[in-house]
N, C-alpha and C positions, 0 to 999 in steps of 0.2 A: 266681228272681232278683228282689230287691227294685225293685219300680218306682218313679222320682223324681219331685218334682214336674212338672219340664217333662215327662216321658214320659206321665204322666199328663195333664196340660193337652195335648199333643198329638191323646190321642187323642180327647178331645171336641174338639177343634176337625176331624179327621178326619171324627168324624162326623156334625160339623154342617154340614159340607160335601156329604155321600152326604144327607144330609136337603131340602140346598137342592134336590139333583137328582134326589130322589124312589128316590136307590139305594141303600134302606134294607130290612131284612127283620125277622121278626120275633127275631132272635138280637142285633137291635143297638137301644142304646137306653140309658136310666139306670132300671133294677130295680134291687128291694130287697126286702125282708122287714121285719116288725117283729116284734122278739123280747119277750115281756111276761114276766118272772120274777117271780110271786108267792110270797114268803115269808110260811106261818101262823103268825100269831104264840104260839098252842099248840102246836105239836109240832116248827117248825123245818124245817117239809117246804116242797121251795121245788117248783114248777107251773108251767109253762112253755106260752106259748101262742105259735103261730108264725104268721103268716100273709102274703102277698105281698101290697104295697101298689100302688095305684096315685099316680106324680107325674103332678102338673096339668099342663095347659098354659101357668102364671103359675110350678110349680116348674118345669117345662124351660125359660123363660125367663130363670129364677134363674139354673139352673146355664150356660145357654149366656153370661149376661151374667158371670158370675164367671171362664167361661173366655177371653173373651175382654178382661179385664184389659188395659191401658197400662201401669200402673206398679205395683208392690210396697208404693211409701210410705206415709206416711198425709198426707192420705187418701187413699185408691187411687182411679185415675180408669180409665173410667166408674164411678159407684157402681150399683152395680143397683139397678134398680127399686124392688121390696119384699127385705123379710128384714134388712136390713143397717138398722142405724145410720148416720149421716151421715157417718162416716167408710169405710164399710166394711165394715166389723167383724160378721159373721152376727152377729143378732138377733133370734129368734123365740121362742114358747112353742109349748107342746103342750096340745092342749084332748084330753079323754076325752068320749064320749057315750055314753047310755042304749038304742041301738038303734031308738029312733023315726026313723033318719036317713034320707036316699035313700042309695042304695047306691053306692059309691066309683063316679068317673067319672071322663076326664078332663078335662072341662068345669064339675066342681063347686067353688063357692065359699064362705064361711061359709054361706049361705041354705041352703045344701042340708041343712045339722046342726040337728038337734034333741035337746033334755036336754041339755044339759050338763052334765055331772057334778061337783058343787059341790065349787070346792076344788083341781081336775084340773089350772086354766091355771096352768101353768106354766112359768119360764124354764129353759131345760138348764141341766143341772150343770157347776160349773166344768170347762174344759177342755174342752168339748165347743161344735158339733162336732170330730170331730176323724179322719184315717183312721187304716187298721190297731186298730182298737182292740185293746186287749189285755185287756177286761173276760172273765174267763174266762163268766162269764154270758151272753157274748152270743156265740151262735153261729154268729152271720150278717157277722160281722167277717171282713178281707181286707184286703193289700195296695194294692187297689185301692176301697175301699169308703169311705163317709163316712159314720160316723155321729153321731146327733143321741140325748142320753139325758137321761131325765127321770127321778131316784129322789122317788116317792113315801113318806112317811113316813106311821105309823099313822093319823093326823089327817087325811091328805089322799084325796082321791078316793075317799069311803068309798059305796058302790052295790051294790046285788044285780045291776045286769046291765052291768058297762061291755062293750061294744061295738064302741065307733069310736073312734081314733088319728086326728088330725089336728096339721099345723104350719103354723101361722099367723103372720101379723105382731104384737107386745106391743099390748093396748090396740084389739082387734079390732074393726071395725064389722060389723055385723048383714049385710053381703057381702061380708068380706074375704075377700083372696086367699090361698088355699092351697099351700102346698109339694105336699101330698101328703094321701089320705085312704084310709084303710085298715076294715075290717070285719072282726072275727074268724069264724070259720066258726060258733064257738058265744061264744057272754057267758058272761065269769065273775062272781063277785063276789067285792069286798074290803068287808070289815069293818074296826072299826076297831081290832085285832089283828094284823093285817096290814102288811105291805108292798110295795110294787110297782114293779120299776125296769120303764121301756119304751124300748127301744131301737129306734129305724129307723135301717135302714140302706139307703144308695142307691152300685148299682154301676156303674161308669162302663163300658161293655158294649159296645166298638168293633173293629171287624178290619179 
């Protein structure tokens, strides 16, 4: 059965409730995955990289401020923190790294990312985020999931080792705060032949 918005916004606030009183386990929480589909631009063969991300503790304050919303309108009050525009409105890019990073935490912030891979920050593509996705490419899509997707074109994020997935605020300072910071188990590379959509996905994970 399809879950609704409020059914959905219940259940983070459910569990943000079992959090205030430390009656949480490790089955409950907002997991995700981020799915990287590389198409080569000689033979049409699309590579697929899968890996489970870690949210920060500046993204669970995201999502806890988004859940607990006052109004619908614009601009919707409280506006959260980071991520949003001054109306609301999610606002963030996606940065790519060359693997010189510290390793995902839930503590880390831009300081922690090294390389960036020229070209990578990017803002999501129209429409996004957005749940249920219906991109047949991403296979970490759900009724209860949101995701955030960034398609790279030939030109952009061109690296022999991208690395690290990160979501950041547009217009980052040298310790911004993170959504979420992901490490692939192995770096691939895209040339400039290439294509590369990256899809995170974060599941709202409450009983």
């Amino acid at each position: 059965m399809t879950k609704s918005k409020s059914d959905i916004r219940e259940r983070i606030l459910r569990l943000l409730r079992r959090i205030k009183r430390n009656d949480v386990d490790d089955e409950i929480g907002v997991k995700g995955t981020v799915v990287a589909v590389l198409t080569r631009g000689d033979t049409g063969e699309k590579e697929t990289h899968v890996i489970n991300n870690i949210v920060t503790n500046d993204g669970d304050l995201y999502y806890a401020e988004r859940a607990a919303l006052l109004t619908t309108g614009t601009p919707i009050s409280p506006v959260p923190t980071d991520f949003t525009d001054a109306n609301g409105v999610p606002d963030m890019i996606m940065e790519l790294y060359d693997g010189a990073s510290d390793a995902p935490a839930k503590g880390n912030d831009r300081s922690n990312l090294t390389g960036l891979v020229t070209d990578s920050d990017q803002a999501m593509d129209a429409g996004y985020p957005k749940v249920n996705d219906a991109d047949a490419d991403n296979t970490g899509a759900g009724v209860d999931i949101v995701t955030y997707l960034v398609s790279y074109a030939k030109a952009d994020a061109i690296s022999a080792t991208i690395a690290d997935v990160i979501l950041t605020n547009p217009s980052p300072g040298a310790s911004e705060n993170l959504i979420m910071h992901a490490e692939f188990s192995a770096a691939f590379a895209k040339t400039a032949n290439d294509t590369l959509k990256v899809f995170v996905n974060h599941q709202m994970n409450g009983v």
